[in-house]
N, C-alpha and C positions, 0 to 999 in steps of 0.2 A: 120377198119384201125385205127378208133379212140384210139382203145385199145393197141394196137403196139405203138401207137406212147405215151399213156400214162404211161408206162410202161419202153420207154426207156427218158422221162423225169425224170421218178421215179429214174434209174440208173443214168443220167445225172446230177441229184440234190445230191443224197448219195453220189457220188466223189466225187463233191465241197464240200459237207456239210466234206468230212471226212478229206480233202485236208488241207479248211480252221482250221480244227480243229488240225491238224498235225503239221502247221505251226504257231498257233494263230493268226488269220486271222478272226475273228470276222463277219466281212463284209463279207467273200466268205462261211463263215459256214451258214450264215443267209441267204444269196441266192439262199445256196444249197436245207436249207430245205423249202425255200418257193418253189422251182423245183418239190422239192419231192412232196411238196402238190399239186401243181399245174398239177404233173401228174395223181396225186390218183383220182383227181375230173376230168379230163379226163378220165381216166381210167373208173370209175364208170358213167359217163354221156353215155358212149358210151355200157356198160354191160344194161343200164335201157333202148337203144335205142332197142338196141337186143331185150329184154324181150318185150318189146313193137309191134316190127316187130311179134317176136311170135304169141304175141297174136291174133293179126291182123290174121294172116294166118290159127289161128286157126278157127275163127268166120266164115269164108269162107264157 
């Protein structure tokens, strides 16, 4: 689920980031791309959890 949900953070940040850029908006462009980061590192925390559970079941 982690992954879903970092990924529509990712879209959620690129609006704002494109929004505040359409409007020069400074502050909503800067929000959007710490969104966007904020979901890449969800995103990939939850891809490294996966690979992990993997491995796990491989060892079995």
């Amino acid at each position: 689920m982690g992954k879903l949900k970092g990924k529509a953070e990712q879209i959620k940040g690129k609006t704002k980031e494109e929004i505040g850029s359409m409007t020069d908006d400074k502050s909503m462009e800067m929000k959007g791309k710490a969104e966007k980061a904020k979901g890449r590192v969800e995103e990939s925390s939850a891809d490294a959890a996966s690979r992990m559970r993997r491995m796990g079941e491989k060892k079995r």
